[in-house]
VEXSETOR-105041 format. One record per residue (C-alpha): residue number from 1; residue in one letter; x, y, z. Coordinates in steps of 0.001 Angstrom, whole numbers, plus 500000, padded with zeros to 6 digits. Example, Ala and Ser with C-alpha at 12.3 -4.5 7.8 and 13.67 -1.06 7.14 Angstrom:
VEXSETOR-105041
[lovo 1, A, [512300, 495500, 507800]] [lovo 2, S, [513670, 498940, 507140]] 
***
This chain:
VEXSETOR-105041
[lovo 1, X, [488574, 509039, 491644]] [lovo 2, X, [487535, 507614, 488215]] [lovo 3, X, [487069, 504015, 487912]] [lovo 4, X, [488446, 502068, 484868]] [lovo 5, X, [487287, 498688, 483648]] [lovo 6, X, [490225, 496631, 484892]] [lovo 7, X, [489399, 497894, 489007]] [lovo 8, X, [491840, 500743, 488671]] [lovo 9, X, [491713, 504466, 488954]] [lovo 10, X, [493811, 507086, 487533]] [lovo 11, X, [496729, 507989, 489374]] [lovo 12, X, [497014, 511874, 491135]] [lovo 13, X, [499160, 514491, 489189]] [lovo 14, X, [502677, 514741, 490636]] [lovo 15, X, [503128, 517682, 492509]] [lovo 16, X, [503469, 520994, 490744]] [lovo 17, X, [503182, 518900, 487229]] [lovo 18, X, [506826, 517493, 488233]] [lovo 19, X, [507682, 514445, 485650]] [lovo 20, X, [508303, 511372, 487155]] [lovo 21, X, [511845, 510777, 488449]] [lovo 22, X, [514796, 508175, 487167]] [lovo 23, X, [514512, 504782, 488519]] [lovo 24, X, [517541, 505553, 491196]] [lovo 25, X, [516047, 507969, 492895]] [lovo 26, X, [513353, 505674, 494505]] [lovo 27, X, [516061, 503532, 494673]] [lovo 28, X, [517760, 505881, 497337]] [lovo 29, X, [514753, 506971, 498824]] [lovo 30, X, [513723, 503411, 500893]] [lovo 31, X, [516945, 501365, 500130]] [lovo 32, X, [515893, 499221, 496984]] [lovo 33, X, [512350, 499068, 498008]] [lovo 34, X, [509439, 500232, 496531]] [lovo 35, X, [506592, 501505, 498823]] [lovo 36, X, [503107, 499744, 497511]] [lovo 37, X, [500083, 500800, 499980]] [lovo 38, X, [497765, 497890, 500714]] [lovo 39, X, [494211, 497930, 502165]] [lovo 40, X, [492221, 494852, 503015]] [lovo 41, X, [488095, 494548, 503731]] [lovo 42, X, [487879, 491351, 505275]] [lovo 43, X, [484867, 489359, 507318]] [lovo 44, X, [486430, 489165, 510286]] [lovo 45, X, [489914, 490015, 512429]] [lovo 46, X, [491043, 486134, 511696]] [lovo 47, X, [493579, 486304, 508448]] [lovo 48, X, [493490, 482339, 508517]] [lovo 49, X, [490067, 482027, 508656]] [lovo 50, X, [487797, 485007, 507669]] [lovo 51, X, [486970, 486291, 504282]] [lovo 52, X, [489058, 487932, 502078]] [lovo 53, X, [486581, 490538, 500481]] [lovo 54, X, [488245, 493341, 499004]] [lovo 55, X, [491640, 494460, 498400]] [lovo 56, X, [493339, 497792, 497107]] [lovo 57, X, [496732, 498421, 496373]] [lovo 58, X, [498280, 502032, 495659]] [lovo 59, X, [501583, 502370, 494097]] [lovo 60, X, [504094, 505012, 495425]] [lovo 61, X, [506065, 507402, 492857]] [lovo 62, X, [508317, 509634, 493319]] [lovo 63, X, [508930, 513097, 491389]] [lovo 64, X, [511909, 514655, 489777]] [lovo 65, X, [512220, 516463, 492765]] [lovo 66, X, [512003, 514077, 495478]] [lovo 67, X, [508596, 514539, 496236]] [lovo 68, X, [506482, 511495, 496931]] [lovo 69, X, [502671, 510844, 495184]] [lovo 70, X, [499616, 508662, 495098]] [lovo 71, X, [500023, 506453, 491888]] [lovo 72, X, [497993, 504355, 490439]] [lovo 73, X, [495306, 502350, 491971]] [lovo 74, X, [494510, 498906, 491273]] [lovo 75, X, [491294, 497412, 493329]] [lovo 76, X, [489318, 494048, 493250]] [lovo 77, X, [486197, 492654, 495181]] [lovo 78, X, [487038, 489320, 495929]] [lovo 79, X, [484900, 486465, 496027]] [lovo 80, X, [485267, 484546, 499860]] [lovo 81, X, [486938, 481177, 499730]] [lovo 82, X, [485436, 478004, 500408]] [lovo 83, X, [484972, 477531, 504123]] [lovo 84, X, [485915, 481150, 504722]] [lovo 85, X, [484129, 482907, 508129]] [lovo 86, X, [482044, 485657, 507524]] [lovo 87, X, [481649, 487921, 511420]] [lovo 88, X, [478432, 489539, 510608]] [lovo 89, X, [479796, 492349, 512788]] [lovo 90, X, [482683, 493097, 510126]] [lovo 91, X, [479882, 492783, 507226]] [lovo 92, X, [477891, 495723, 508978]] [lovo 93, X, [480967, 497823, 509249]] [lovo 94, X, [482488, 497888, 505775]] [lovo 95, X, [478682, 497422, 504720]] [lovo 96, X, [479843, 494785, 502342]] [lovo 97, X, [477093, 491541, 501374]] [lovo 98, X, [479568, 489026, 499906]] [lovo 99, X, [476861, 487518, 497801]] [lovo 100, X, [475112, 490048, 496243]] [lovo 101, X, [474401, 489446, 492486]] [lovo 102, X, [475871, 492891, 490967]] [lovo 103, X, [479206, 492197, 493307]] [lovo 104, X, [481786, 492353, 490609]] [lovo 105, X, [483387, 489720, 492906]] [lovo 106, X, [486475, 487586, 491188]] [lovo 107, X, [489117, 484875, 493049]] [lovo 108, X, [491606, 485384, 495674]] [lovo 109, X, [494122, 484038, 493647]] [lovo 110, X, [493007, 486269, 490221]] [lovo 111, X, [493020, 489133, 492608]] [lovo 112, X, [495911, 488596, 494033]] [lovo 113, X, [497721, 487688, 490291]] [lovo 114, X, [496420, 490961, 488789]] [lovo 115, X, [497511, 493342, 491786]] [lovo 116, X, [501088, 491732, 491991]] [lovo 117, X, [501483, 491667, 487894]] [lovo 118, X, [501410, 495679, 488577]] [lovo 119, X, [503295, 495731, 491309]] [lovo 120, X, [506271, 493286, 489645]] [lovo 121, X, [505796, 496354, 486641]] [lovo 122, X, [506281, 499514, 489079]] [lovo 123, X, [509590, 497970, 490845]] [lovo 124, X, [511387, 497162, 487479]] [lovo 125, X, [510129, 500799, 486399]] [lovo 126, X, [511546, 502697, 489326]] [lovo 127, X, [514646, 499967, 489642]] [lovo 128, X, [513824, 498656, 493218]] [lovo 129, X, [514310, 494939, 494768]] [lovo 130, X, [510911, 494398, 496189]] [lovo 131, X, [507490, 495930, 497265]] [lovo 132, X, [507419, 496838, 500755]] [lovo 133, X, [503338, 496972, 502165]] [lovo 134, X, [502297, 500245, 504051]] [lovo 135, X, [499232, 500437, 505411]] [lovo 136, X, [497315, 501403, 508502]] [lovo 137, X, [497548, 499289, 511146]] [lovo 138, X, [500093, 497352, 508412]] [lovo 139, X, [499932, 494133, 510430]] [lovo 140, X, [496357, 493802, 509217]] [lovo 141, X, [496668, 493894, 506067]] [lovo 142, X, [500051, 491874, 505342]] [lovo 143, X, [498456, 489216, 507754]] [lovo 144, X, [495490, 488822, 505543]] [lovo 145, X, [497844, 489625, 502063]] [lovo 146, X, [500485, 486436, 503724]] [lovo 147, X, [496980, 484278, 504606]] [lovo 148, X, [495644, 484873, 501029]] [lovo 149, X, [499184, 483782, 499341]] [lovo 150, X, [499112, 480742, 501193]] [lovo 151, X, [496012, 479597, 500414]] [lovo 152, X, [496333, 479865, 496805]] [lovo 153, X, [499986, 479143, 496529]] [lovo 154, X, [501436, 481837, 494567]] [lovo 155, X, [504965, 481582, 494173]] [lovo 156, X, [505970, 485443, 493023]] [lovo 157, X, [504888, 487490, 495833]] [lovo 158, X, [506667, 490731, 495375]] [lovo 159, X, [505892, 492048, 499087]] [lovo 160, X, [508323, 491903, 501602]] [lovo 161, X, [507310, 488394, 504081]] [lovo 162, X, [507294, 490604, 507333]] [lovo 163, X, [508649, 493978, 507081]] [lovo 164, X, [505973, 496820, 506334]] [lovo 165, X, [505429, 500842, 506794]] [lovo 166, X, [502809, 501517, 509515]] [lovo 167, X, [500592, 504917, 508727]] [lovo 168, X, [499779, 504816, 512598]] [lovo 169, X, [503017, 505255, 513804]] [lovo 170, X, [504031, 507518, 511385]] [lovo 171, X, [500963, 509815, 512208]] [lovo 172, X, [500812, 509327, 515642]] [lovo 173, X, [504036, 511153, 515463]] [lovo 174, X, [503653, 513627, 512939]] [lovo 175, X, [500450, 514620, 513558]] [lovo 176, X, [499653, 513503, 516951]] [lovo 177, X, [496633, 511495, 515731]] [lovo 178, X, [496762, 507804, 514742]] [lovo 179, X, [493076, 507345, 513423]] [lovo 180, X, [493223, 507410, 509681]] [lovo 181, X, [490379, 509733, 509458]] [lovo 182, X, [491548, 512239, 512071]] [lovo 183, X, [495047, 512151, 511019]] [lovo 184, X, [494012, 512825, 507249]] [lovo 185, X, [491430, 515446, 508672]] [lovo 186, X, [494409, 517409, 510655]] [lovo 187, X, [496529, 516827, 507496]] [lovo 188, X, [494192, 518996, 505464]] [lovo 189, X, [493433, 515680, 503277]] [lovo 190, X, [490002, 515589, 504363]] [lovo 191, X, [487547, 512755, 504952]] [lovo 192, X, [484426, 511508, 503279]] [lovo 193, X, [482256, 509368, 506227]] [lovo 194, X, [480020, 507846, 502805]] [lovo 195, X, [483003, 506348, 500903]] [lovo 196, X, [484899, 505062, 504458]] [lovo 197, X, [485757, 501150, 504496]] [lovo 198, X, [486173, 501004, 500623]] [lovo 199, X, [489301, 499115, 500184]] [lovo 200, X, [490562, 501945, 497402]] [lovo 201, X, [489112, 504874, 499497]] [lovo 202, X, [490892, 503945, 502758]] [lovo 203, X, [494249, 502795, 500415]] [lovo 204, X, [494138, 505993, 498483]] [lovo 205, X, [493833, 508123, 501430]] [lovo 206, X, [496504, 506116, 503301]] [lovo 207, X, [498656, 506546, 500378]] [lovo 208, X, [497883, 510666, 500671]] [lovo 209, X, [498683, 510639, 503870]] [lovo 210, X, [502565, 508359, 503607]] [lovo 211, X, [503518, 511127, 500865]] [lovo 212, X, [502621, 514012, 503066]] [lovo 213, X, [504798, 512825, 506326]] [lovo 214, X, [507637, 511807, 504047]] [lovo 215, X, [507489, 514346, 502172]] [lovo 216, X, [507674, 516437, 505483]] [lovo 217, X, [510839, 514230, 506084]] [lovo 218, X, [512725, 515712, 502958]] [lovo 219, X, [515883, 517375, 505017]] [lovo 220, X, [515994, 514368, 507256]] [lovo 221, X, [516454, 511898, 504786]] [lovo 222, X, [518543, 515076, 502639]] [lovo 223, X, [521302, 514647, 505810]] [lovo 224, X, [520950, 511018, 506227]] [lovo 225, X, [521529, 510493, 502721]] [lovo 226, X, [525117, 512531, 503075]] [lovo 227, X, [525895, 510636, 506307]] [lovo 228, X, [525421, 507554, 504411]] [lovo 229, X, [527407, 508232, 501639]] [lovo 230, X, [530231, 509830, 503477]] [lovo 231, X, [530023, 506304, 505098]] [lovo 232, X, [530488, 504427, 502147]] [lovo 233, X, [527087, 502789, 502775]] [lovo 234, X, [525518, 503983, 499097]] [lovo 235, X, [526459, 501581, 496680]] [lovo 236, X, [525984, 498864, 499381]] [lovo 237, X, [522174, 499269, 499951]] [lovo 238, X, [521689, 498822, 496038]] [lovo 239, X, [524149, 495621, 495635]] [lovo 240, X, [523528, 493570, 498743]] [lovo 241, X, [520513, 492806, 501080]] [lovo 242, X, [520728, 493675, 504754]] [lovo 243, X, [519616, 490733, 506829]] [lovo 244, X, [518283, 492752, 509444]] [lovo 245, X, [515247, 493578, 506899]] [lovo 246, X, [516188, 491385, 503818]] 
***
């Protein structure tokens, strides 16, 4: 992964050197939503309470083909609030010391600013409604995303409120394994121990592994699609919002 200036990293090729697809396509693909895979380091399980100390978000494209791919990366240390809980059992884990000098640590509410600013950009480009968070073990990391929002009172969140893509489920199903590290090993995405609990390493890998089980899922959603449109359901899912998700 290379590292730019602004706490990104360059996105993966597409597939085969595919261009990137027309806007409708991911339009079709998730119903007007654009997948955007979040991953939080945090100082504790508590969203309203602990630390927000890191945060990654990788967007989703999509190929000319239909084929799904790790964007873009866009990752921020993040300084803790005022008040905020810090477990010292989380710090050992994700190895993480909040205040050290060289920490390139900036606000929750600049980090939050800067990762939904590209976000906002990716679902005009590929024509969608609204982000939609996937993640592993999803409820985490919206909890903590939702907690952070509050507390600095953005307006413009482009996530969905409560709706999300869950990596565990889809593994634990795919690929009979619903630890991120065994389900990328079995995957054939591998697994570096050293760079484990880095916000953009466990996002990245998260995204890897999203692409691969719906990418898997190309002739399901191939005859779902027909069904749909034989339906009359098509045009619908771009014009209107279903309240069962919306």
């Amino acid at each position: 992964m290379t590292e730019l200036p602004s706490g990104e990293s360059q996105p993966q090729r597409p597939p085969d050197g595919a261009p990137a697809s027309a806007p409708p396509l991911m339009m079709r693909r998730f119903r007007g939503f654009l997948p955007v895979v979040v991953d939080v380091e945090t100082g504790g399980f508590h969203a309203a309470t602990d630390a927000l100390l890191q945060i990654a978000a990788v967007i989703v494209e999509l190929d000319a083909g239909g084929r799904l791919y790790r964007g873009a990366t866009h990752s921020y240390h993040v300084r803790p609030f005022e008040n905020a809980r810090l477990d010292p059992a989380s710090l050992l884990v994700n190895k993480i010391d909040p205040w050290h000098p060289l920490r390139p640590a900036i606000d929750e509410a600049e980090a939050l600013q800067r990762i939904f600013r590209e976000v906002r950009a990716a679902i005009r480009a590929q024509g969608c409604r609204r982000a939609v968070l996937v993640g592993h073990n999803a409820s985490f990391d919206l909890a903590f995303l939702n907690a952070a929002v509050t507390r600095t009172g953005i307006k413009r969140n482009p996530f969905h409120p409560f709706s999300s893509f869950d990596t565990v489920t889809l593994a634990g199903a795919a690929l009979g394994q619903t630890v991120l590290a065994k389900a990328a090993v079995v995957a054939g995405l591998g697994w570096d121990k050293a760079s484990a609990h880095s916000a953009s390493y466990d996002a990245e890998r998260t995204a890897e592994l999203f692409c691969l089980i719906c990418n898997e899922l190309a002739g399901s959603f191939e005859r779902a699609e027909a069904e749909a449109r034989r339906l009359g359901w098509q045009a619908q899912n771009f014009t209107a919002a279903d309240p069962e998700i919306d």
